[in-house]
MILUMTOR-632561 format. One line per 4 residues: their letters; for each residue y, x, z of C-alpha. Coordinates in steps of 0.25 Angstrom, whole numbers, always signed. Each point is the difference from the previous one (the first is absolute). Example, Ala and Ser with C-alpha at 12.3 -4.5 7.8 and 13.67 -1.06 7.14 Angstrom:
AS) -18 +49 +31; +14 +6 -2;
//
This chain:
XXXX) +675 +306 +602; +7 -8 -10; -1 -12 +8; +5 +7 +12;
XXXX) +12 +5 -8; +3 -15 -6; +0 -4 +16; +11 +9 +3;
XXXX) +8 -3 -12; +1 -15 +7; +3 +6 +13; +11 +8 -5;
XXXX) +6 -13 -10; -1 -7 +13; +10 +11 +8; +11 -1 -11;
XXXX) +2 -15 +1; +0 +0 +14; +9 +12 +2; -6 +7 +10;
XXXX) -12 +10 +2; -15 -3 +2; +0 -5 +14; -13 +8 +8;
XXXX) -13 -4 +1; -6 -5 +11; -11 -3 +4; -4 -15 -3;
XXXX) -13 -10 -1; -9 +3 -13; +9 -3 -10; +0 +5 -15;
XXXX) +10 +5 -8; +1 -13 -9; +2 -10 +13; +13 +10 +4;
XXXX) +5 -2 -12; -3 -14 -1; +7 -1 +14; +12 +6 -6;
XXXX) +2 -8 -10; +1 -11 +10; +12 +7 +5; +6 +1 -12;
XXXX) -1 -17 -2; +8 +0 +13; +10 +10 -4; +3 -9 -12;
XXXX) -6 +7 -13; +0 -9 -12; -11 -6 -6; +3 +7 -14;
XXXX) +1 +14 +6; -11 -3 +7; -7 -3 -12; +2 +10 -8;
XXXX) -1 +9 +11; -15 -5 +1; -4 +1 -14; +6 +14 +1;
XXXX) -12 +4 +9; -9 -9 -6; +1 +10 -12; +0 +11 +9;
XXXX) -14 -4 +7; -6 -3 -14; -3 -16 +8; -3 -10 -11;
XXXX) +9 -12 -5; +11 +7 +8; +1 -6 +12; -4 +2 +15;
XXXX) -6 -9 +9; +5 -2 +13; -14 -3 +5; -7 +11 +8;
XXXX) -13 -5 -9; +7 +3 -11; -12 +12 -5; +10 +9 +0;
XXXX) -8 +7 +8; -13 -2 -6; +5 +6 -14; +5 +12 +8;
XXXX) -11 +2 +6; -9 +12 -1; +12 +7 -5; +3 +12 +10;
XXXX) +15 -1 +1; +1 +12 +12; +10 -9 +9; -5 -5 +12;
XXXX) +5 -12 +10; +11 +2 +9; -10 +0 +12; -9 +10 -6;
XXXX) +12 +10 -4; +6 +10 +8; +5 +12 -8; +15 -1 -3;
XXXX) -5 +10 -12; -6 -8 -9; +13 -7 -2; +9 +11 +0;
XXXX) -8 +6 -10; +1 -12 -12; +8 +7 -11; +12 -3 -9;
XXXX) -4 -12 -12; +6 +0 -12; +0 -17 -4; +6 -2 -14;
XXXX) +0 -13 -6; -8 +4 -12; -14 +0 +0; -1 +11 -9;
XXXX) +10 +9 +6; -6 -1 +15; -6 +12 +7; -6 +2 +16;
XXXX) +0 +13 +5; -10 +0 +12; -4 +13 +6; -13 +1 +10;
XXXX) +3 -6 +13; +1 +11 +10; -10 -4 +12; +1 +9 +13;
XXXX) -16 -1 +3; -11 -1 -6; -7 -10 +8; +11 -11 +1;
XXXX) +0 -1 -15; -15 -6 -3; +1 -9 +13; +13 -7 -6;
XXXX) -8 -3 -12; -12 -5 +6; +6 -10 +9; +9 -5 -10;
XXXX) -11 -2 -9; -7 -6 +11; +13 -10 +0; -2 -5 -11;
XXXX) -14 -4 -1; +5 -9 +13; +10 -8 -10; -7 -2 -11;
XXXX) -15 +1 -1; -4 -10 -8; +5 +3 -14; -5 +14 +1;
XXXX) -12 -3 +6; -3 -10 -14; +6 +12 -9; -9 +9 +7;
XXXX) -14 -10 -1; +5 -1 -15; +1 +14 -2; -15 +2 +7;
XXXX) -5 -11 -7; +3 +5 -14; -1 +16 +4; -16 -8 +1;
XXXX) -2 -6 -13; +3 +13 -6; -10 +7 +8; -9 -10 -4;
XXXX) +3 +2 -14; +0 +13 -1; -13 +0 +8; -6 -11 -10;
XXXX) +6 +10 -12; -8 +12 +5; -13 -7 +1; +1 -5 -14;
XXXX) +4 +15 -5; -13 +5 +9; -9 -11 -7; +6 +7 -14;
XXXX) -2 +13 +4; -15 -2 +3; -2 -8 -11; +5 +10 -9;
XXXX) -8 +13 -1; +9 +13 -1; -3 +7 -13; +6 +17 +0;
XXXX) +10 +3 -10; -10 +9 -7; -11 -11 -3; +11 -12 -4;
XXXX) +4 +11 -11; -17 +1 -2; -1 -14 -1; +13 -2 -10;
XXXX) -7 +11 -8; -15 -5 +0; +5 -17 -3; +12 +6 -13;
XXXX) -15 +9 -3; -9 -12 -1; +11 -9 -8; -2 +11 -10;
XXXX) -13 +1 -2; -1 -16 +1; +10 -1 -12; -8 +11 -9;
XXXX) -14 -6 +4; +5 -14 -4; +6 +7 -16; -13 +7 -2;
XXXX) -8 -13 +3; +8 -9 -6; -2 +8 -13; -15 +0 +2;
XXXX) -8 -4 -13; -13 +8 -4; +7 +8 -9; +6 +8 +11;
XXXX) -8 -4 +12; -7 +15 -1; +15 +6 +0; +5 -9 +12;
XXXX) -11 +2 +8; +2 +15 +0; +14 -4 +2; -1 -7 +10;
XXXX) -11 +8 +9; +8 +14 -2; +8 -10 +10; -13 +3 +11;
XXXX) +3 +14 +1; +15 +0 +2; +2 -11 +8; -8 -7 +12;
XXXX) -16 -6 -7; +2 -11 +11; +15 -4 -3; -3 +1 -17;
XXXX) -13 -9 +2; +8 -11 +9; +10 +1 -10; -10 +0 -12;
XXXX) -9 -11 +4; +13 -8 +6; +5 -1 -14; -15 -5 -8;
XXXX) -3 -8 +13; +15 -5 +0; +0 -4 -17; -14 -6 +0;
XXXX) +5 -9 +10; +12 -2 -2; +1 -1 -16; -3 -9 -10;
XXXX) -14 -2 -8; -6 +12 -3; -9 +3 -11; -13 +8 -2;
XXXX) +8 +11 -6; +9 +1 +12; -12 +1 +10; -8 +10 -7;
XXXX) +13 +8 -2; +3 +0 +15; -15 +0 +4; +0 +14 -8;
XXXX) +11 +5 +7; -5 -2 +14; -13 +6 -4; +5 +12 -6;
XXXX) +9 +3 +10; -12 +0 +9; -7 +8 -7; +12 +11 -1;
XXXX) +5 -2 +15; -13 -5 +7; -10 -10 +6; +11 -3 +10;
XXXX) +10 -4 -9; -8 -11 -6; -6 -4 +13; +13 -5 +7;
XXXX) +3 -6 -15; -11 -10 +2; +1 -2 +15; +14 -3 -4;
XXXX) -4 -10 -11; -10 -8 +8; +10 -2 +9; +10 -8 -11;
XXXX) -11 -6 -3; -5 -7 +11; +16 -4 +3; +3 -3 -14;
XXXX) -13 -11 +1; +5 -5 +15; +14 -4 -8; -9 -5 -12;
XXXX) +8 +7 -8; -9 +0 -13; +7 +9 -9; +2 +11 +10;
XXXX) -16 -1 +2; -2 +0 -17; +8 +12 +0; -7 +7 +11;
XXXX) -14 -5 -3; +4 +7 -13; +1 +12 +4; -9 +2 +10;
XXXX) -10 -3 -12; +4 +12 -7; -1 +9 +11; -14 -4 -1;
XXXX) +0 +2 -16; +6 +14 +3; -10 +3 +10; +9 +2 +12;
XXXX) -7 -11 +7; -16 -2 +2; -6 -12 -5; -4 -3 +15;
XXXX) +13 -2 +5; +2 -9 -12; -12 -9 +2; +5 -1 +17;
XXXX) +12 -6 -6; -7 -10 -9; -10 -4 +12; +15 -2 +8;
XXXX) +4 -9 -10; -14 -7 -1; -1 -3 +13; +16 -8 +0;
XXXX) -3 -4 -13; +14 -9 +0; +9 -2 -13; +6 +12 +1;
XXXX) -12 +9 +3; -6 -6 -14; +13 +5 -8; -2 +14 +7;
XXXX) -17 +1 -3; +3 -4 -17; +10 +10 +1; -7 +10 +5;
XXXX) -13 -4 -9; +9 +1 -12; +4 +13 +0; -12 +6 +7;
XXXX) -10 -8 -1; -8 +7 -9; +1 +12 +6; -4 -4 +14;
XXXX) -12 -6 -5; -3 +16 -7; +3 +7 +13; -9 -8 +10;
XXXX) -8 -12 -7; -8 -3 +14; +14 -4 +7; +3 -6 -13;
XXXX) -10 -10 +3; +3 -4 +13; +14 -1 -2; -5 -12 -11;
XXXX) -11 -6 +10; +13 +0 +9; +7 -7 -10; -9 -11 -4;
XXXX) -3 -4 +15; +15 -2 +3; +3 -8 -13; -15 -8 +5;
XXXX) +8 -3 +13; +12 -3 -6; -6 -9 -10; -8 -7 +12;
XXXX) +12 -1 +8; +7 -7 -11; -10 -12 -3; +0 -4 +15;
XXXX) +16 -1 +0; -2 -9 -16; -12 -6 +8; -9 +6 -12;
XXXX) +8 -4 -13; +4 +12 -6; +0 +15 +5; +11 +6 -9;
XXXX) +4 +13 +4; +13 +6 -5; +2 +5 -15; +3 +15 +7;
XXXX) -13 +0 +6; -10 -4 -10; +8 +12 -10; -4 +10 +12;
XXXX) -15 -5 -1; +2 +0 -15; +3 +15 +2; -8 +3 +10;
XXXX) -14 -4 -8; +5 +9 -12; +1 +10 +10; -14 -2 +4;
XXXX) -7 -1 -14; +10 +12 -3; +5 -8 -11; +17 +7 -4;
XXXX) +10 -7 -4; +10 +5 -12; +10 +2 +10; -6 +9 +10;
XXXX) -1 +10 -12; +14 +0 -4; +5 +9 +10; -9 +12 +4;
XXXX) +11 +10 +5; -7 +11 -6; +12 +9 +0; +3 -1 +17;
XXXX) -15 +0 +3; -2 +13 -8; +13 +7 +7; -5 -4 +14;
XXXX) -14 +6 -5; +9 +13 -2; +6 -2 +15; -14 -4 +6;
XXXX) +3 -12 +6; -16 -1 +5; +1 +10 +9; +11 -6 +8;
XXXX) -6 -15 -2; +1 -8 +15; -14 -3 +2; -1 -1 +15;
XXXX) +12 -12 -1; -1 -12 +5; +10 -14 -2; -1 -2 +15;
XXXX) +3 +15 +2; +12 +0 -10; +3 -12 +9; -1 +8 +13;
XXXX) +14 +2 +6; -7 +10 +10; -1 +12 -11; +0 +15 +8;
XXXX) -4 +12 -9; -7 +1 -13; -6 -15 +0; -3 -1 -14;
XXXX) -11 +13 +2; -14 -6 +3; -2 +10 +12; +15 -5 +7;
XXXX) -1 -10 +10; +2 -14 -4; -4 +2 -14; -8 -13 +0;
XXXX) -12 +1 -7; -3 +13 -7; +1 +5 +14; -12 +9 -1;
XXXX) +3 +6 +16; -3 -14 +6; -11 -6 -8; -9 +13 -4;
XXXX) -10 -5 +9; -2 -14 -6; +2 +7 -13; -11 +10 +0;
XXXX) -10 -11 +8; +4 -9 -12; -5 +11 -11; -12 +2 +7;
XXXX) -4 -12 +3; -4 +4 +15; +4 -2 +13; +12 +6 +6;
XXXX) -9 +9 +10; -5 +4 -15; +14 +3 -4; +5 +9 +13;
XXXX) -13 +7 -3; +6 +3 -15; +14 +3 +5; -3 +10 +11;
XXXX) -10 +7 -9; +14 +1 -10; +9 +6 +12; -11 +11 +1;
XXXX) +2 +3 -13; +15 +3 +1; +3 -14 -7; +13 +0 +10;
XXXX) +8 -14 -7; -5 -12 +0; +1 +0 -18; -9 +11 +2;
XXXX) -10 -6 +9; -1 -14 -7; -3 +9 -14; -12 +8 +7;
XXXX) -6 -14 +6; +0 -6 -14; -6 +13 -8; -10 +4 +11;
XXXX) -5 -15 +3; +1 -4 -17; -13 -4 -6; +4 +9 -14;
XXXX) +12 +6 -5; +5 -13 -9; +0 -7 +13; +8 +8 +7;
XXXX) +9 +2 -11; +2 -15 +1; +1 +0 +16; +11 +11 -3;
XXXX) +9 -7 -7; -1 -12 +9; +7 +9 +8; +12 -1 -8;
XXXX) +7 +13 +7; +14 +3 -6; +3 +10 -9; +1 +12 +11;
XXXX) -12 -5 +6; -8 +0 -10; +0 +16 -2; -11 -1 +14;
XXXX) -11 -7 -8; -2 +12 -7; +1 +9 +11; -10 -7 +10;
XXXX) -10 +0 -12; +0 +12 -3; +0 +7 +16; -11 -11 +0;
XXXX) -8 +9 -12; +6 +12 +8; -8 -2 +12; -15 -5 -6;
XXXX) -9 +12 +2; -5 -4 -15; +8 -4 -11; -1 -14 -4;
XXXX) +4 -4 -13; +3 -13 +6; +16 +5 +5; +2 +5 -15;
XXXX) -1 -13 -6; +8 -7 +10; +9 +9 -3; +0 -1 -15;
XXXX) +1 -15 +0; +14 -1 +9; +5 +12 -9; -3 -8 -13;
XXXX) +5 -13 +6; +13 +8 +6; +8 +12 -6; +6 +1 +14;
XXXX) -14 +3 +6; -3 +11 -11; +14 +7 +4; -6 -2 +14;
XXXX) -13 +6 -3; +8 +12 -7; +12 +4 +12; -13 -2 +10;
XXXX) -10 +9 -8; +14 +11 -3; +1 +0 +16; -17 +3 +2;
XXXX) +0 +11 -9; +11 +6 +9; -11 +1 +11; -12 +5 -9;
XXXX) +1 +14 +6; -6 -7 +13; -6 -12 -4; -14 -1 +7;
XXXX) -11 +2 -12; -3 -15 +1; +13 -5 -1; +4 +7 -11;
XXXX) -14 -3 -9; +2 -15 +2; +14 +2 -4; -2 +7 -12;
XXXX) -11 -9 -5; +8 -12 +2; +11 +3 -7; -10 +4 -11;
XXXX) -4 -13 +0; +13 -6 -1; +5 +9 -12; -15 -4 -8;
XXXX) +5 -14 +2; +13 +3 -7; +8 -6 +12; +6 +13 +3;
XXXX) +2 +12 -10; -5 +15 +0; +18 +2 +2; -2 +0 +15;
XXXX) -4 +12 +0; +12 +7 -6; +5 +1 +16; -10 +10 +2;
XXXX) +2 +15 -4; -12 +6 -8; +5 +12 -2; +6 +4 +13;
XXXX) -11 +7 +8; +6 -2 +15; -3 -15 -3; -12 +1 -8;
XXXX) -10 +3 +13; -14 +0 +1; +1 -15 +6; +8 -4 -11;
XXXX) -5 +6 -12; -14 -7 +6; +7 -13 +1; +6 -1 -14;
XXXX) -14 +6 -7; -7 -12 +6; +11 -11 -5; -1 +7 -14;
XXXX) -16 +1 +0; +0 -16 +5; +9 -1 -12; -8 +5 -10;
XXXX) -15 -3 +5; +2 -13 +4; +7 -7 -11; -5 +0 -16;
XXXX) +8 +13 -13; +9 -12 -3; +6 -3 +12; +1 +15 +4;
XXXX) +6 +1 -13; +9 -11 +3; +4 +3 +14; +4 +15 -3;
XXXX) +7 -3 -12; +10 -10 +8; +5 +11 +5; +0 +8 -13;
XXXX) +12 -8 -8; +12 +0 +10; +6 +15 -2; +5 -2 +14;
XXXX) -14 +3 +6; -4 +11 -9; +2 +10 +11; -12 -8 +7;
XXXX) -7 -1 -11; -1 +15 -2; -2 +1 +15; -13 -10 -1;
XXXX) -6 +9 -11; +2 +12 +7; -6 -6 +14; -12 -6 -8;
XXXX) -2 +13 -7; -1 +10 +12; -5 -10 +10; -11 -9 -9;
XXXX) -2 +6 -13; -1 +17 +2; -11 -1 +11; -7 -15 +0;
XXXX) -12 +6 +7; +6 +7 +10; +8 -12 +4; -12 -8 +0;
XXXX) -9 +8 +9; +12 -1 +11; -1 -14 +2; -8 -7 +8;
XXXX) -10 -7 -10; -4 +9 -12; +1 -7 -13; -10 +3 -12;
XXXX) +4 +7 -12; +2 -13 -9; +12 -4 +11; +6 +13 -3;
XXXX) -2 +0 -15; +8 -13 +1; +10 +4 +9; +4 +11 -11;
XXXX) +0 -8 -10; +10 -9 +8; +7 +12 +3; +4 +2 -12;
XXXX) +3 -13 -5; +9 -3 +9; +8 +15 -3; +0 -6 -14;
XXXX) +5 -12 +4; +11 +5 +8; +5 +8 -13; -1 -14 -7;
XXXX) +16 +0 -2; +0 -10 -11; -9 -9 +9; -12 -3 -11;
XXX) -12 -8 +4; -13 +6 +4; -11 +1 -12;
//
């Protein structure tokens, strides 16, 4: 519209210098509007219009059109045209228009000279129908695409062109944020807070797990180690252990040289907390530092290895390691037998040496025939490279055999009895550090990056050797010395027996198929059952008395041998005995005879005392039944007719001293009294075999003995 408007403001300049109105418009060729101007200038050449007036008249319109370096070309290709086009002006040609309205209906225009100052009015064209309108606009559009097509046809590829490298790179910008967006796995809002909370909780406990061991010293290794376990309750046992055996692992390998000291200090630690937390604790401390060692000796780092050779030592001083997995690692070490393989066995020798050579001397001597054949080789290997001049072998090597020939003729030295560490021994001793000892561990086990349960167990899968599940078969064929047919004879006769685990069933097979009790004794503790375990030995021996139509004394000394070698087999024998005399009440008469004469057997050979009885109630007469009081008057008889006045005097004053069992002193001597002493020949002719008066004069007289003795507060010797 505002080019439509400049048109009309020509056509009206053009009136006024001419004088005369707007002559009417006919109907001519197709002509545009700028080639009738054109044409009228030519008039005006002819009429005589100065060049200066024309000049400025010029540049006047120039301005006016917005045409740049103001001037107009004459030309028709001038690209007047082309920059106008695209641009709907609203005028059509001559040709094309024929309503006398559309130029009576150009308002008034206000031209001022200043820019600033000017102001159009134009109001809305007023057009008759609405039909004609549109079809104006279409064909004058259509016009101009006829005059010039070649600039905007160029604009128009442009436009396309660059409209399609941003498609492509917003495309190629979504892909990318697709690939992040899978990459990156969304977390809620509620578990990033968790997570914030659980890493901030973990740098805690990191920071204070770090002060308490840095100030560890054996003064107050007892009072950080309480310390430090509390930490097991409150927070997650598997985050405190990671965090715990980070830190040893991390500044044994890490550090500098550490001494003896330092070791057994840390060694003490780790055992103690095992012993106060659990097994487990101490388990996924070794696998742990098996692992740094076998990376620690890839690098050749020979401090790192000193330092955890060290401490692994200890951990077999302190008892938390068996001296099987001890000798595995020496055999390891054997077998490469490089430099640094030398450094780690006279380390190792040093500082339990000694002590390996006590706990298993028949591995002991291996380990040296292991020794001496590798140095053979060695030596062998040397002369062919000096072509049989010298065979000098390295100053490190010849101290380890030095070392390792005192250790065969037992011969100390001054410095393997400066340090003792009697002060940790005897407060892991209070802990009980034996019964969580790792027994069933092995290196390659601790090795094992395939771990599931509780490995370190004997009966878990994987355990490596100690496994007794998988190898009870070659285990009980190879006590026996039969075949296996022979073997899965013994092991079904255990299952009908109600041996329901395979501990159980490997026990019975070694104590039905020993020669005598001291070689089953010895066959047992090849065994080498852990500490919870080990409660079953006493259990299958005595259901094995248990289930013998007559006694045999031959379960009683088993039994008496393991609890004299073992206190944890006498509190076995106690709990197990506590929980039969539950059942007495209807306990077949067999069963409860062999039973009683048993642990008679045991109590006269002073492995256990006369104080297991103080579970039974002597004076209550709901518990005291006829089976019962039967039961009991044969255990006392055995006690006083099969053994001589001054061990009955012996075994009923033990229990005389300690006020804390008067109550069953007082209750034996009233037992004894009604049920033995009053009416002896009454008792007598109820039993199955009648016994001549001179047993019954003695049984009297041992009747009241042992009444005296159990008055024998001040615990004076029999005369």
């Amino acid at each position: 519209m505002a080019q439509a408007s400049r048109l009309q403001q020509i056509r009206k300049l053009k009136r006024k210098k001419d004088g005369g109105t707007a002559p009417k418009m006919k109907k001519r060729g197709s002509r545009t509007t700028f080639e009738e101007y054109l044409e009228m200038e030519q008039k005006k050449k002819t009429a005589g219009v100065t060049a200066e007036e024309d000049l400025a008249l010029e540049r006047r319109l120039a301005k006016k059109l917005k045409v740049k370096e103001g001037k107009l070309s004459v030309c028709i290709g001038d690209g007047i045209d082309d920059i106008l086009d695209g641009i709907n002006s609203g005028v059509a040609t001559e040709e094309e228009m024929e309503i006398p309205s559309m130029v009576e209906v150009v308002p008034k225009v206000e031209v001022s000279r200043s820019k600033k100052r000017r102001r159009e009015v134009i109001p809305p064209p007023q057009i008759s129908t609405s039909v004609e309108a549109p079809k104006v606009q279409v064909l004058a559009s259509k016009k101009r695409k006829k005059v010039a097509p070649e600039i905007g046809t160029i604009a128009r590829k442009k436009k396309v062109q660059e409209n399609d490298d941003l498609k492509e790179a917003s495309a190629m910008k979504m892909e990318d944020a697709e690939v992040v967006v899978e990459e990156v796995k969304y977390i809620p809002p509620h578990l990033r807070e968790k997570m914030s909370n659980e890493s901030e909780e973990l740098v805690r406990i990191q920071r204070r797990v770090r002060g308490l061991l840095n100030r560890l010293s054996e003064a107050n290794v007892e009072s950080i180690g309480s310390e430090i376990s509390s930490l097991f309750q409150v927070y997650g046992r598997r985050s405190v252990t990671e965090i715990v055996t980070t830190e040893i692992i991390g500044a044994c390998c890490g550090g500098p040289r550490g001494n003896d000291q330092y070791a057994a200090v840390f060694a003490a630690y780790v055992a103690g907390t095992a012993a106060m937390v659990g097994m487990d604790f101490g388990a996924k401390f070794l696998a742990s530092l098996a692992t740094a060692f076998e990376e620690q000796y890839e690098k050749a780092d020979s401090l790192a290895l000193r330092n955890l050779t060290l401490l692994f030592s200890h951990l077999f001083s302190f008892s938390l390691v068996s001296s099987e997995l001890v000798y595995e690692l020496l055999a390891l070490l054997c077998k490469r037998f490089e430099e640094l393989d030398v450094s780690t066995i006279l380390i190792l020798l040093q500082s339990c040496g000694m002590a390996l050579r006590a706990a298993d001397p028949a591995s002991m001597k291996e380990f040296i025939i292991s020794i001496q054949e590798r140095t053979a080789e060695l030596k062998s290997v040397l002369s062919k490279k000096t072509d049989g001049n010298s065979t000098i072998i390295g100053k490190r090597l010849q101290f380890m055999l030095d070392m390792i020939c005192d250790i065969k003729n037992n011969k100390r030295r001054p410095k393997d009895e400066l340090v003792v560490h009697s002060r940790l021994k005897k407060w892991l001793q209070k802990l009980g550090v034996d019964e969580v000892q790792l027994r069933a561990v092995t290196w390659a086990g601790l090795l094992d990056p395939d771990k599931k349960g509780q490995w370190w167990l004997p009966g878990a899968p994987g355990s490596g050797s100690g496994d007794v599940a998988e190898n009870v078969r070659a285990e009980v064929a190879g006590v026996m010395d039969v075949g296996t047919a022979e073997a899965e004879k013994m092991l079904q006769l255990a299952a009908s027996q109600r041996m329901n685990t395979d501990g159980r069933r490997a026990v019975f097979c070694i104590v039905m198929s020993s020669e005598d009790y001291i070689d089953a004794f010895e066959k047992i503790l090849r065994l080498k059952l852990p500490g919870k375990q080990d409660r079953e030995v006493v259990r299958v021996i005595l259901e094995c008395c248990l289930q013998e139509q007559l006694y045999n004394k031959y379960y009683s000394l088993l039994t008496a041998k393991l609890c004299h070698h073992d206190k944890n087999h006498k509190f076995s024998l106690q709990y197990c005995l506590w929980d039969h005399y539950k059942q007495l009440h209807a306990m077949e008469l067999r069963r409860s005879t062999n039973l009683a004469r048993l642990t008679a057997s045991v109590i006269s050979s002073f492995a256990l005392s006369l104080s297991v009885l103080k579970a039974v109630d002597f004076s209550d007469a709901r518990v005291m039944t006829s089976k019962v009081v039967l039961h009991f008057r044969v255990l006392i008889e055995c006690l006083l007719m099969e053994n001589s006045d001054d061990v009955v005097w012996a075994l009923f004053s033990r229990i005389a001293v300690p006020p804390e069992l008067g109550v069953l002193c007082d209750s034996l001597a009233l037992f004894i009294h009604q049920n033995l002493l009053k009416h002896p020949a009454e008792n007598a002719k109820s039993d199955i075999k009648k016994v001549n008066l001179e047993k019954l004069s003695l049984l009297a007289k041992r009747c009241k003995l042992a009444k005296k003795a159990l008055g024998n507060v001040s615990g004076e010797l029999f005369t």
